[in-house]
C-alpha positions, 0 to 999 in steps of 0.5 A, a space after each residue: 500500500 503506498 501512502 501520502 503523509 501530508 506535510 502538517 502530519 510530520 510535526 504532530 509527535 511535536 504538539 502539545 499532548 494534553 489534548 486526547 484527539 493531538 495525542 492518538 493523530 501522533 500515535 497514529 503517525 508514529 504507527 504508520 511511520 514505523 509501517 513504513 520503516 518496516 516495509 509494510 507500507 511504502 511512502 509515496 510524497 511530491 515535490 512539496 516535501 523535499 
């Protein structure tokens, strides 16, 4: 599966982490990111990112 992460998704582990909604989006990010890291996911992103 490839997937699009957008460029505000990278900061979210860095947000404030009071907020339950704040603190599963990064969860969710880290997740994904270590999908990715794992292979089991594969990063897709546009030129914007570089």
């Amino acid at each position: 599966m490839r997937i699009y992460l957008d460029n505000c998704c990278f900061n979210r582990p860095f947000d404030n982490q009071a907020q339950t909604k704040i603190r599963l989006e990064a969860e969710a990010k880290l997740h994904i990111q270590d999908q990715i890291v794992n292979s089991a996911y594969e990063l897709v992103w546009s030129y914007i990112l570089e």
